[in-house]
N, CA, C and O atoms as a Tripos MOL2 file, in Angstrom:
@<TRIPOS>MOLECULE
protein
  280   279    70     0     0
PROTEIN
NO_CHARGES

@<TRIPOS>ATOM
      1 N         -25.7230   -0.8920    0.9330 N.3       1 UNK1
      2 CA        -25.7400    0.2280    0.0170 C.3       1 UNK1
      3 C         -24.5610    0.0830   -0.9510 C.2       1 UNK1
      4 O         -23.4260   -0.1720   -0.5480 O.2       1 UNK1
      5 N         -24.8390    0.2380   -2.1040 N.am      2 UNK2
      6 CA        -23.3270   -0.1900   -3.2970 C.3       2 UNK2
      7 C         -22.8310    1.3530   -3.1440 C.2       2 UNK2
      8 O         -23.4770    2.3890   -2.9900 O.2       2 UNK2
      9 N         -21.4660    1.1090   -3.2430 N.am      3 UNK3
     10 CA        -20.5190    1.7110   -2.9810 C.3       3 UNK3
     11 C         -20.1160    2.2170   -1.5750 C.2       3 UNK3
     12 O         -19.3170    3.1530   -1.5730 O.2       3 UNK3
     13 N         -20.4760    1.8220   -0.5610 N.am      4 UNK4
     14 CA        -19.9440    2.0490    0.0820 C.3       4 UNK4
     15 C         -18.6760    1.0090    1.0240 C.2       4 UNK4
     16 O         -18.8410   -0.2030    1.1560 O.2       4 UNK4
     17 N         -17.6380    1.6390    1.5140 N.am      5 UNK5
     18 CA        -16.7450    0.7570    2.0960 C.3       5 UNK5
     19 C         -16.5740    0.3580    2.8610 C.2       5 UNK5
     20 O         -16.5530    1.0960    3.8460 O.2       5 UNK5
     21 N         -16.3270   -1.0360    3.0560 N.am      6 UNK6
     22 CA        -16.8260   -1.3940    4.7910 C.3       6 UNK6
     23 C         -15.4650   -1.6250    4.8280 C.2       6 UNK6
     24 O         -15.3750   -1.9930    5.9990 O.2       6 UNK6
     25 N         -14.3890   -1.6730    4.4080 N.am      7 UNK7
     26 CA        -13.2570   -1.9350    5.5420 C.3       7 UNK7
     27 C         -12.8490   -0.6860    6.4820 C.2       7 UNK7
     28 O         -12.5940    0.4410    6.0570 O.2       7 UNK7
     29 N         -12.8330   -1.1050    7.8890 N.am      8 UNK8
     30 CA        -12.7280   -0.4590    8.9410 C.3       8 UNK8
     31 C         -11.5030   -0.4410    9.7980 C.2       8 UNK8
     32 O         -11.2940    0.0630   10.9020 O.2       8 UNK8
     33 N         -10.8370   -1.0520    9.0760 N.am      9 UNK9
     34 CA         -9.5170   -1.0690   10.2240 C.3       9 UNK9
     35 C          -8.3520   -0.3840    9.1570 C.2       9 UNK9
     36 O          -8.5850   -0.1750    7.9670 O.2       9 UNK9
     37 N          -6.9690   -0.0650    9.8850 N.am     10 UNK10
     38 CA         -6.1130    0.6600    9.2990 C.3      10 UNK10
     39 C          -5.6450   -0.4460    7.9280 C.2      10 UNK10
     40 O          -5.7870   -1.6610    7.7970 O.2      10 UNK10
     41 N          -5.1140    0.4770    7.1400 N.am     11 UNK11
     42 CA         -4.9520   -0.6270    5.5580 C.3      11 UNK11
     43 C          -3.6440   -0.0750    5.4030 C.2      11 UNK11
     44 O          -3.4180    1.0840    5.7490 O.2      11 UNK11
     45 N          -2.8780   -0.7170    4.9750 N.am     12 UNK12
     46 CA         -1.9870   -0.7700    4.5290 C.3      12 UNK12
     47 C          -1.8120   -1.1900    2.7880 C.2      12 UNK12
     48 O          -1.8360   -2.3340    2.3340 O.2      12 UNK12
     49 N          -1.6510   -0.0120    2.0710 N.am     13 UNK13
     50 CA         -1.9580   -0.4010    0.3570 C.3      13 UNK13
     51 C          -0.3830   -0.5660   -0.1960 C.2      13 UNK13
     52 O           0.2840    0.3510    0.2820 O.2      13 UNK13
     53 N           0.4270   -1.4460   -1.0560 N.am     14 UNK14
     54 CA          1.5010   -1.4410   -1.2270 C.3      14 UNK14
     55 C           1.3120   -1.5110   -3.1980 C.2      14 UNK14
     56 O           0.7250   -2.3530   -3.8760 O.2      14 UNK14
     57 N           1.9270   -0.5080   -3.5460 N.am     15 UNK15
     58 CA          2.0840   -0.6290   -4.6180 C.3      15 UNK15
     59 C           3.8110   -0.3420   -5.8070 C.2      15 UNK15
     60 O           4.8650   -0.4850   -5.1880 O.2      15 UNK15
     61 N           3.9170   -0.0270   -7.1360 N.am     16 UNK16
     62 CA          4.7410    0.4360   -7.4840 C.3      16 UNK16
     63 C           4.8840    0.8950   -8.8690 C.2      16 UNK16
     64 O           4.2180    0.6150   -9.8660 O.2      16 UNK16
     65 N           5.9540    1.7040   -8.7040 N.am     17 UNK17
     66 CA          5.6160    2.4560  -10.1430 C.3      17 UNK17
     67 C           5.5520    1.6000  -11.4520 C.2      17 UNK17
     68 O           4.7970    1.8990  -12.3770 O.2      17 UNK17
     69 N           6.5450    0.3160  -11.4820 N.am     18 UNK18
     70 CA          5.7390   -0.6950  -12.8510 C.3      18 UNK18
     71 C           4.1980   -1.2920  -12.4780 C.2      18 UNK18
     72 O           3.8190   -2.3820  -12.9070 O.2      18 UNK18
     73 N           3.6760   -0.7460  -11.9400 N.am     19 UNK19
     74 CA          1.9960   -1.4330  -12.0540 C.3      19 UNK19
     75 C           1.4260   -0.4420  -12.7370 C.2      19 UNK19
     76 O           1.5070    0.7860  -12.7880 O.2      19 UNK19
     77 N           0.6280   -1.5830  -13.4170 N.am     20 UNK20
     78 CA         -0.4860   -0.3240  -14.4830 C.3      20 UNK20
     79 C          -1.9400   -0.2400  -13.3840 C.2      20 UNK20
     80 O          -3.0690    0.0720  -13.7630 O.2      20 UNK20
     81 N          -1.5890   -0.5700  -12.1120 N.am     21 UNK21
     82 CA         -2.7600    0.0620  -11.4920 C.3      21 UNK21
     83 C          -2.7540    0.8200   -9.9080 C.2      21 UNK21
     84 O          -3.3970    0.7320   -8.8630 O.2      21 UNK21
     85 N          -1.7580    1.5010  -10.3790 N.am     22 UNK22
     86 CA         -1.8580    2.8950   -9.5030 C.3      22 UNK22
     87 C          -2.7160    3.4280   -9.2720 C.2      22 UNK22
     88 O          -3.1780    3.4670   -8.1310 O.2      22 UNK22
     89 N          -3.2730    4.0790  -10.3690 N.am     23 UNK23
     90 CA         -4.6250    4.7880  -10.0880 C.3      23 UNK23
     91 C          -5.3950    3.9090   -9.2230 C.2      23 UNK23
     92 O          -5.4930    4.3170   -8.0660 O.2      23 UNK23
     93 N          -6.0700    2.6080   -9.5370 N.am     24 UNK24
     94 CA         -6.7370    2.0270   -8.9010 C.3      24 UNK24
     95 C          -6.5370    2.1060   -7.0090 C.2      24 UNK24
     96 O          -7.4610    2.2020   -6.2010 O.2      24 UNK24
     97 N          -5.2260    2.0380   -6.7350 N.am     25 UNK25
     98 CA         -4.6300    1.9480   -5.7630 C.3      25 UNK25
     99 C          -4.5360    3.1780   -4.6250 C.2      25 UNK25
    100 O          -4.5320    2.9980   -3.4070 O.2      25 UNK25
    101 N          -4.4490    4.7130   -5.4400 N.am     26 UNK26
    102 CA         -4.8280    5.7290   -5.0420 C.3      26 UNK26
    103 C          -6.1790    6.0860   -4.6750 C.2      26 UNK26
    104 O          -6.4520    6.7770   -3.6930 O.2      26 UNK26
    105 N          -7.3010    5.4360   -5.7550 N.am     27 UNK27
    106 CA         -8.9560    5.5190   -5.2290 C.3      27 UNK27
    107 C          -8.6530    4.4800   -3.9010 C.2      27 UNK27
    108 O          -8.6200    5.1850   -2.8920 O.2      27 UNK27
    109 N          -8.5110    3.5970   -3.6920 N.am     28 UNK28
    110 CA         -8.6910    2.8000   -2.3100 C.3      28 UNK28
    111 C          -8.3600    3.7350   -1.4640 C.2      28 UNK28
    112 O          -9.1570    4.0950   -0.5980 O.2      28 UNK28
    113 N          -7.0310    4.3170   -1.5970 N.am     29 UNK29
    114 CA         -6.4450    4.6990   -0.0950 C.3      29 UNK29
    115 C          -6.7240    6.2410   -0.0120 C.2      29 UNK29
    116 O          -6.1860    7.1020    0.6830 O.2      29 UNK29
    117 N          -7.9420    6.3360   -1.1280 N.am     30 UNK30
    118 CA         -8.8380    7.5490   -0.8390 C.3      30 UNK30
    119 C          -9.8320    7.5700   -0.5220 C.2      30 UNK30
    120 O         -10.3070    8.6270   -0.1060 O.2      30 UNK30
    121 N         -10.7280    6.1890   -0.5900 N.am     31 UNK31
    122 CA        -11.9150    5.7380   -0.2030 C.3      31 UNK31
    123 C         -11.6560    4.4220    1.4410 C.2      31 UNK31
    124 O         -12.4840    3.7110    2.0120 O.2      31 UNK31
    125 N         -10.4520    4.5850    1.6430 N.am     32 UNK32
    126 CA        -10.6790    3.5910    2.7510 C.3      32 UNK32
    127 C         -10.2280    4.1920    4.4240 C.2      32 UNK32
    128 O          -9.0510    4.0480    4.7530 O.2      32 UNK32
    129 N         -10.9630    4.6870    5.1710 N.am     33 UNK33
    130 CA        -10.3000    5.4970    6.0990 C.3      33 UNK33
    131 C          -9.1520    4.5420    6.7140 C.2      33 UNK33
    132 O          -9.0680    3.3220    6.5740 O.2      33 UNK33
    133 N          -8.3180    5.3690    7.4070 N.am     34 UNK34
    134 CA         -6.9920    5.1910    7.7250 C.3      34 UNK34
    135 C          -5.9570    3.7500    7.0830 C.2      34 UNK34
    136 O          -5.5560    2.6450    7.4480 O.2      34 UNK34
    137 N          -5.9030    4.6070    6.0030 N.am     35 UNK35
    138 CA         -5.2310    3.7450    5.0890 C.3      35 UNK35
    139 C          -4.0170    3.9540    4.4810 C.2      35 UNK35
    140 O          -4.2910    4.6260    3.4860 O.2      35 UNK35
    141 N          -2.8460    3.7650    4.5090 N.am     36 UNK36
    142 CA         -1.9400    4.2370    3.9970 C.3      36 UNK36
    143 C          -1.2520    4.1150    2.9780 C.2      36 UNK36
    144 O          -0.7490    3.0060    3.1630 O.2      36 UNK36
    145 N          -0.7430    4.6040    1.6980 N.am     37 UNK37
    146 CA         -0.2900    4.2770    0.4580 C.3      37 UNK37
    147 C           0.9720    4.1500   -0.1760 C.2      37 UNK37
    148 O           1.4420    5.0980   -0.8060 O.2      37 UNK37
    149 N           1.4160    3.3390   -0.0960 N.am     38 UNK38
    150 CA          3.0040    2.8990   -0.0690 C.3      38 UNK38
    151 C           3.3290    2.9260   -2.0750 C.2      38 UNK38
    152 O           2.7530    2.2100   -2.8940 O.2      38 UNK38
    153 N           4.1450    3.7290   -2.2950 N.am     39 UNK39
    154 CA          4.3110    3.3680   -3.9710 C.3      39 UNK39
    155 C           5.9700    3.3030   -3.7580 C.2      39 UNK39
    156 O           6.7490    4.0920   -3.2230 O.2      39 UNK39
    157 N           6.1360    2.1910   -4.3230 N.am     40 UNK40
    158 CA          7.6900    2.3700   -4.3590 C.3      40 UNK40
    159 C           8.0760    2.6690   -5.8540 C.2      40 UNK40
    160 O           7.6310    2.1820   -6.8940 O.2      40 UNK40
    161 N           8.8640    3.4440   -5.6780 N.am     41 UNK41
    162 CA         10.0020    4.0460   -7.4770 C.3      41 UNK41
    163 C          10.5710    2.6480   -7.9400 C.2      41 UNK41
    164 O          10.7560    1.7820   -7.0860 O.2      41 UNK41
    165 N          10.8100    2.4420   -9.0580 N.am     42 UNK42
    166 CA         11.2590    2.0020  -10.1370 C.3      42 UNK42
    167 C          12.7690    1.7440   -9.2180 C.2      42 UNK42
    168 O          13.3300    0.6490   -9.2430 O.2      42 UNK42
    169 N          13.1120    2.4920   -8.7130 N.am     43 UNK43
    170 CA         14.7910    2.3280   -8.1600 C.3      43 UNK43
    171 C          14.7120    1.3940   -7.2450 C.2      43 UNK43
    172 O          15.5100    0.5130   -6.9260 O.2      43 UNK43
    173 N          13.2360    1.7880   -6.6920 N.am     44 UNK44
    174 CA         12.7170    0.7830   -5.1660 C.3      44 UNK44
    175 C          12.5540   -0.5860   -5.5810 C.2      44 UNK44
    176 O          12.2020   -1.3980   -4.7260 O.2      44 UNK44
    177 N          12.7850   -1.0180   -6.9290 N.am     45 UNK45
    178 CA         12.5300   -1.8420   -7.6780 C.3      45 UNK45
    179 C          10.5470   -2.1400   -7.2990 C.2      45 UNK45
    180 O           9.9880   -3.1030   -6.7740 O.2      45 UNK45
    181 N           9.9980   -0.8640   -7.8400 N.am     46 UNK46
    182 CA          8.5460   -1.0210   -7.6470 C.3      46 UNK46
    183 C           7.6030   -1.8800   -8.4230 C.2      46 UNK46
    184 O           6.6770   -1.2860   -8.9750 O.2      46 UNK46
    185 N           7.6920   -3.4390   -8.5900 N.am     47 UNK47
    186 CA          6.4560   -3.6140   -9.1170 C.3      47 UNK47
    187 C           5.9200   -4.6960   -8.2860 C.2      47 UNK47
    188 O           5.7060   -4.4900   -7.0910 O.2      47 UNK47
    189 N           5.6460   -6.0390   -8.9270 N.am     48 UNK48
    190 CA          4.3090   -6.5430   -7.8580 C.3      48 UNK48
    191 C           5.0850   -7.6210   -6.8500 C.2      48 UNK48
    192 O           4.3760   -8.1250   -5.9790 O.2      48 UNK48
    193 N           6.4230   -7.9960   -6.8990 N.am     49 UNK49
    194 CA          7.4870   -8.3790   -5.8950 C.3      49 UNK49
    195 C           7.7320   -7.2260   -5.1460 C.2      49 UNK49
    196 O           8.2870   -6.3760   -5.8430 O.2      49 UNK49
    197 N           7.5660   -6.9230   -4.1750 N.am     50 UNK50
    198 CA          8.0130   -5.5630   -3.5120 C.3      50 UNK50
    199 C           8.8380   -6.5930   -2.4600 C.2      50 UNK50
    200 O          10.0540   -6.5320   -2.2820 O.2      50 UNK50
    201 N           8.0430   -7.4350   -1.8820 N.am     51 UNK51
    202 CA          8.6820   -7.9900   -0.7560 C.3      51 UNK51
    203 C           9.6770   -9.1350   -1.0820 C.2      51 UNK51
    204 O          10.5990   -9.2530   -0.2750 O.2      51 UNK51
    205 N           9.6450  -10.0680   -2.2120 N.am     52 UNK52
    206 CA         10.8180  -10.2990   -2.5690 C.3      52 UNK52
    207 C          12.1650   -9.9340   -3.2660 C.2      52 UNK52
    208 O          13.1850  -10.5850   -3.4910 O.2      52 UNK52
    209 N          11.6670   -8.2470   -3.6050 N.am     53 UNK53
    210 CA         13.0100   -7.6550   -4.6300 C.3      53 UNK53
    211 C          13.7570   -6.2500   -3.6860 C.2      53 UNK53
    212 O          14.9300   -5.8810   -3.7310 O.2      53 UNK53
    213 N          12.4170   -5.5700   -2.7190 N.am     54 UNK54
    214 CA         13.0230   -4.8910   -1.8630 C.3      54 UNK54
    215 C          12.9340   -5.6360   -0.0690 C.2      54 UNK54
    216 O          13.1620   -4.8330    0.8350 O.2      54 UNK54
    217 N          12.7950   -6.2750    0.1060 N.am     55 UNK55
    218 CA         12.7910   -6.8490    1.7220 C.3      55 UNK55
    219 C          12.5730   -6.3040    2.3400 C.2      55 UNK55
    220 O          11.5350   -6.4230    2.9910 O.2      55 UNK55
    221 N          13.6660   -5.1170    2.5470 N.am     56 UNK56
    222 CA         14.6830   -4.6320    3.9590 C.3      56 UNK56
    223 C          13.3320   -3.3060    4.2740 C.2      56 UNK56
    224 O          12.6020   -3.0800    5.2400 O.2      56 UNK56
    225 N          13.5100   -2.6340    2.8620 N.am     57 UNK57
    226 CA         11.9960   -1.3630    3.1420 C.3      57 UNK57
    227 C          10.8300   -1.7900    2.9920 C.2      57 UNK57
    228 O           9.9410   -1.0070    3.3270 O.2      57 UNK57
    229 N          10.4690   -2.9690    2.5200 N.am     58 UNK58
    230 CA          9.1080   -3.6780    2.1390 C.3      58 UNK58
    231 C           8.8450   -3.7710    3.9100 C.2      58 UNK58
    232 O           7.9170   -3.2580    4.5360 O.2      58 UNK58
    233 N           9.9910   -4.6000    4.4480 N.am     59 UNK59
    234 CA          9.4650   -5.2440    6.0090 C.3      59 UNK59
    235 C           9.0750   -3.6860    6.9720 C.2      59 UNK59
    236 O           8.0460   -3.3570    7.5610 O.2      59 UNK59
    237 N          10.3680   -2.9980    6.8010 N.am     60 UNK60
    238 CA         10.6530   -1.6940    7.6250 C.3      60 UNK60
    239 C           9.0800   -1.1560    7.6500 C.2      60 UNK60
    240 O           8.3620   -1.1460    8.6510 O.2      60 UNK60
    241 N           8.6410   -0.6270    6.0660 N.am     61 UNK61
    242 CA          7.7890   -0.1660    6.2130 C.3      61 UNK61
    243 C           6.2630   -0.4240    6.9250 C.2      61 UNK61
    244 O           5.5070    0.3100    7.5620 O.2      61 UNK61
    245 N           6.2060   -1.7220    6.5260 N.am     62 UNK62
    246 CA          5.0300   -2.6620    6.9140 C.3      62 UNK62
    247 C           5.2890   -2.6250    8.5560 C.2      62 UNK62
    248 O           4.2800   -2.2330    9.1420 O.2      62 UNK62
    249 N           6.2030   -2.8830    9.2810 N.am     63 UNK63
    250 CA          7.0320   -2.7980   10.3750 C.3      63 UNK63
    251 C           6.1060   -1.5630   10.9870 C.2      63 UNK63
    252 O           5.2470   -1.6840   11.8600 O.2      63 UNK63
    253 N           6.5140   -0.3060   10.2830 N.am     64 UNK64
    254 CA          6.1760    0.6980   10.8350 C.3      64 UNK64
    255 C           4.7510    1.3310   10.9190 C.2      64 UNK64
    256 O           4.3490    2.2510   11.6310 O.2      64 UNK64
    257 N           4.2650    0.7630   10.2200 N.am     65 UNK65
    258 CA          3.1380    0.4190    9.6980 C.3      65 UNK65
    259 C           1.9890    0.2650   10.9960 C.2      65 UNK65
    260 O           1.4010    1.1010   11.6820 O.2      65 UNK65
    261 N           1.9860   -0.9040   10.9700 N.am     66 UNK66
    262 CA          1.8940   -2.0700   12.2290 C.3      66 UNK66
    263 C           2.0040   -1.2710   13.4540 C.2      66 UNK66
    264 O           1.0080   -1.0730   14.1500 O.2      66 UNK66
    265 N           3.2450   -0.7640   13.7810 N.am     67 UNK67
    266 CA          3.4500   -0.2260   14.9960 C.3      67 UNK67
    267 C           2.8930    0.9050   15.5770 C.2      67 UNK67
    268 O           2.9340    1.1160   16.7890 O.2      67 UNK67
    269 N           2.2420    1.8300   14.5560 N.am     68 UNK68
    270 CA          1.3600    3.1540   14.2050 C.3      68 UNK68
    271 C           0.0240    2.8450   14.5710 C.2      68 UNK68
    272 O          -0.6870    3.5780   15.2590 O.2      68 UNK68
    273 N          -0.3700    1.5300   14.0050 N.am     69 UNK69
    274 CA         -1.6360    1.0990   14.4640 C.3      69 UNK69
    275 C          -2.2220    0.2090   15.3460 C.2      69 UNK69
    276 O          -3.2930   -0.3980   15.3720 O.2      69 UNK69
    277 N          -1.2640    0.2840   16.0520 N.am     70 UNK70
    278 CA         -1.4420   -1.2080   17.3840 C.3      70 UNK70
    279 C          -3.0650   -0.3020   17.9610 C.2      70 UNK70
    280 O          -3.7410   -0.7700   18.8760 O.2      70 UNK70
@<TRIPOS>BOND
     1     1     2 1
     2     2     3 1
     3     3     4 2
     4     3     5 am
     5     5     6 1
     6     6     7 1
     7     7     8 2
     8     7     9 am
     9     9    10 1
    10    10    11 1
    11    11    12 2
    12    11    13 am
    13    13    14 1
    14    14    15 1
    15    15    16 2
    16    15    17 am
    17    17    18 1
    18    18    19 1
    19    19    20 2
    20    19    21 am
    21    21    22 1
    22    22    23 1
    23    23    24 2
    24    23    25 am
    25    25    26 1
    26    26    27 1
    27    27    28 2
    28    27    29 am
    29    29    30 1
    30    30    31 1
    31    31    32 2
    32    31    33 am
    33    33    34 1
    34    34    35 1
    35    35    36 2
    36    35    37 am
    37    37    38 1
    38    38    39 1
    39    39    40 2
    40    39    41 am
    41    41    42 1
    42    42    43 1
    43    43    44 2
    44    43    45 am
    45    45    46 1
    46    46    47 1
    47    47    48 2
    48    47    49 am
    49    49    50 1
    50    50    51 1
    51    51    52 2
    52    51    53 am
    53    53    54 1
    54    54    55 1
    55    55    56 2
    56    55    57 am
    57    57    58 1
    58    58    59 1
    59    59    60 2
    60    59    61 am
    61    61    62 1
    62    62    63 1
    63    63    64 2
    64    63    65 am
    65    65    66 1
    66    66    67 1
    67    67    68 2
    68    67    69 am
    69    69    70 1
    70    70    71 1
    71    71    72 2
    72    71    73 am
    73    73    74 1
    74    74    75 1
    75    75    76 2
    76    75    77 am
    77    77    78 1
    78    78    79 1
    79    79    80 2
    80    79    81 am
    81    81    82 1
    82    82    83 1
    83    83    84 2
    84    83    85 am
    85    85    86 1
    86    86    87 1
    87    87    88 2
    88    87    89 am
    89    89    90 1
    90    90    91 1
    91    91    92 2
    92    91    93 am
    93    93    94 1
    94    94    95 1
    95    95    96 2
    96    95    97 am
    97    97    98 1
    98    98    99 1
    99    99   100 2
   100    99   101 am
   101   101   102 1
   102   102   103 1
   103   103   104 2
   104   103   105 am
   105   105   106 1
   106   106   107 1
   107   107   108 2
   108   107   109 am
   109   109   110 1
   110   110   111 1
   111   111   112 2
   112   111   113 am
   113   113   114 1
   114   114   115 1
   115   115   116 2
   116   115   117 am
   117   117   118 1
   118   118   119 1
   119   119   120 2
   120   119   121 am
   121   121   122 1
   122   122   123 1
   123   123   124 2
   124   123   125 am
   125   125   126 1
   126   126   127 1
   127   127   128 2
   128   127   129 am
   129   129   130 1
   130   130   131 1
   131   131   132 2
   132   131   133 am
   133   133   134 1
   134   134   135 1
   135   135   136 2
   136   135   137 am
   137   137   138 1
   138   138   139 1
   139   139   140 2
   140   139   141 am
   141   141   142 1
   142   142   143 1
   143   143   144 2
   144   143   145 am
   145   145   146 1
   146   146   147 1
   147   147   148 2
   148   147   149 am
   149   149   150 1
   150   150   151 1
   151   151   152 2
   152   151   153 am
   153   153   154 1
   154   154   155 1
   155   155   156 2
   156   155   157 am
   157   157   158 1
   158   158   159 1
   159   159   160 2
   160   159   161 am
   161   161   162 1
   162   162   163 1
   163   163   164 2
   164   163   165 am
   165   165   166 1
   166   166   167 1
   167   167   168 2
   168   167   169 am
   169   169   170 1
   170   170   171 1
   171   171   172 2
   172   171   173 am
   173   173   174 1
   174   174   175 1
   175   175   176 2
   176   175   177 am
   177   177   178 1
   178   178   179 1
   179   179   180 2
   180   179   181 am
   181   181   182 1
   182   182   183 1
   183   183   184 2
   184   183   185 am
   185   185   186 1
   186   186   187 1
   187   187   188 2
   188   187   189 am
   189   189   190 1
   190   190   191 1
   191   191   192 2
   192   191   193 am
   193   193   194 1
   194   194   195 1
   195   195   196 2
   196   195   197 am
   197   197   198 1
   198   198   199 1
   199   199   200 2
   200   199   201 am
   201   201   202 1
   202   202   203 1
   203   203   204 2
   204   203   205 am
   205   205   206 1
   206   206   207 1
   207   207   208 2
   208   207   209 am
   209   209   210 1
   210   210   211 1
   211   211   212 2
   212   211   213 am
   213   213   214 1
   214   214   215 1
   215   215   216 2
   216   215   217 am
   217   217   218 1
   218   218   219 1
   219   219   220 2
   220   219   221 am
   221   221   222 1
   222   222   223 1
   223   223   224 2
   224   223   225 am
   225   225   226 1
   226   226   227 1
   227   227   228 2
   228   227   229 am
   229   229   230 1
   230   230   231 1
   231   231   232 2
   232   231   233 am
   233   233   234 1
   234   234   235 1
   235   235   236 2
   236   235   237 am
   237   237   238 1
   238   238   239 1
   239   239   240 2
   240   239   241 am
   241   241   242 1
   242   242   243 1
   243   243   244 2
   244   243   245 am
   245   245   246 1
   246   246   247 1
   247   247   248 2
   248   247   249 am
   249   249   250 1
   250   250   251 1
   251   251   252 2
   252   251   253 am
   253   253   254 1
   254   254   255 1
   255   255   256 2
   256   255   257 am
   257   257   258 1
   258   258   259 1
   259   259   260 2
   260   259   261 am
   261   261   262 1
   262   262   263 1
   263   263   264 2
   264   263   265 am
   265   265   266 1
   266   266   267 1
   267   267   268 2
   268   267   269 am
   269   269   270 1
   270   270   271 1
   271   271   272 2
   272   271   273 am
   273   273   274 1
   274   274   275 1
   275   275   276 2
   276   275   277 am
   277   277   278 1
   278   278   279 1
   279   279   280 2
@<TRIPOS>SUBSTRUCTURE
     1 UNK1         2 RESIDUE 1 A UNK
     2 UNK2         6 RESIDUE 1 A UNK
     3 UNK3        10 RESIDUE 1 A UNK
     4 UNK4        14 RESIDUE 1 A UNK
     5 UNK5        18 RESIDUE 1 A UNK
     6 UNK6        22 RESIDUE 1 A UNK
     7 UNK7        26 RESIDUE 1 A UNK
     8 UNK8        30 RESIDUE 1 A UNK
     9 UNK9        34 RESIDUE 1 A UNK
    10 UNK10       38 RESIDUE 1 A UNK
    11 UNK11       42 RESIDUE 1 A UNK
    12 UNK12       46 RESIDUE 1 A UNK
    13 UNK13       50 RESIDUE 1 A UNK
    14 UNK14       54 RESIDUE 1 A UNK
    15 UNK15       58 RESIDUE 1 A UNK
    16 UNK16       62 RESIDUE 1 A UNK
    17 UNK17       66 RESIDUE 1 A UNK
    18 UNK18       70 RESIDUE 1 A UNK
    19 UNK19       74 RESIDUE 1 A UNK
    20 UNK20       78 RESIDUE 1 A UNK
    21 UNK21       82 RESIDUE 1 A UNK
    22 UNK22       86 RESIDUE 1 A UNK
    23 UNK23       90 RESIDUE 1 A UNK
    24 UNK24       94 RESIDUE 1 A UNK
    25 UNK25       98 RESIDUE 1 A UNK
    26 UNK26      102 RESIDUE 1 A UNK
    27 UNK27      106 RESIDUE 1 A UNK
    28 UNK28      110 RESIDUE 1 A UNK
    29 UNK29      114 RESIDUE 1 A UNK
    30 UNK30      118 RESIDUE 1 A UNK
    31 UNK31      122 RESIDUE 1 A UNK
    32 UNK32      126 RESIDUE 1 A UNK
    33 UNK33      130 RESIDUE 1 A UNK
    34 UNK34      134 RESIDUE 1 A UNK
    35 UNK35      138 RESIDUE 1 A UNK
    36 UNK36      142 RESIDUE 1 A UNK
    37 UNK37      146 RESIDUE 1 A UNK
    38 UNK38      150 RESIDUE 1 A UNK
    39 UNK39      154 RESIDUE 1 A UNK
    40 UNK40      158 RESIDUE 1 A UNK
    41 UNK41      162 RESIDUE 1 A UNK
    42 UNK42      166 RESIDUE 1 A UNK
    43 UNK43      170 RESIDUE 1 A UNK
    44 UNK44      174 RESIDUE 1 A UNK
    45 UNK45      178 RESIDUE 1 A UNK
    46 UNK46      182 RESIDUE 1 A UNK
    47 UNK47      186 RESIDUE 1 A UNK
    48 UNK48      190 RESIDUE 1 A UNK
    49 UNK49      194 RESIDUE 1 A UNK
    50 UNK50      198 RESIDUE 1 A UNK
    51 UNK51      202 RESIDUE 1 A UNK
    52 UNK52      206 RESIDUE 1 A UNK
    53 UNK53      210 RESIDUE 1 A UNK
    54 UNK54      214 RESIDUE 1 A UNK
    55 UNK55      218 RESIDUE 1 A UNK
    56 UNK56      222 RESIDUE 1 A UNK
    57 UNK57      226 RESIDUE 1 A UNK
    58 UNK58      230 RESIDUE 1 A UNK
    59 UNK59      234 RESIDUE 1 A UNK
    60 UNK60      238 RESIDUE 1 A UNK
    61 UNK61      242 RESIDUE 1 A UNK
    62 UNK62      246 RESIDUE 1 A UNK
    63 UNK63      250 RESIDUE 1 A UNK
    64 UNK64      254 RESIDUE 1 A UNK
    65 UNK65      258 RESIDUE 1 A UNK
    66 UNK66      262 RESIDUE 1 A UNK
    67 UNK67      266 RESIDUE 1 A UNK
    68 UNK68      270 RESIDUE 1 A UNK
    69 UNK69      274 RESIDUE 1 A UNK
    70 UNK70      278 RESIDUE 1 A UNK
């Protein structure tokens, strides 16, 4: 059936405020059950390096992430 979503397991969505596709990013983790939506600020140094410009909260979060959904 088109449109519907087959991913079934917990998601983890990582985004940031320099992406021009937020929005896009908000429909997923509104259309994907148990999915969670990570936007990091501009301070978070948010754009499409998250994990090479923030590490420490990129890992933490993903970290915690993970551990929520064992």
């Amino acid at each position: 059936m088109i449109g519907v979503m087959k991913i079934d397991v917990p998601t983890a969505i990582f985004s940031g405020d320099y992406s021009h596709n937020i929005r896009s990013q908000q429909w997923a983790n509104s259309v994907i059950p148990n999915s969670e939506l990570y936007i990091y600020t501009k301070k978070e140094e948010g754009d499409h390096f998250l994990a090479f410009k923030n590490p420490k909260k990129f890992t933490s979060d993903l970290d915690s992430f993970i551990e929520r959904n064992k």
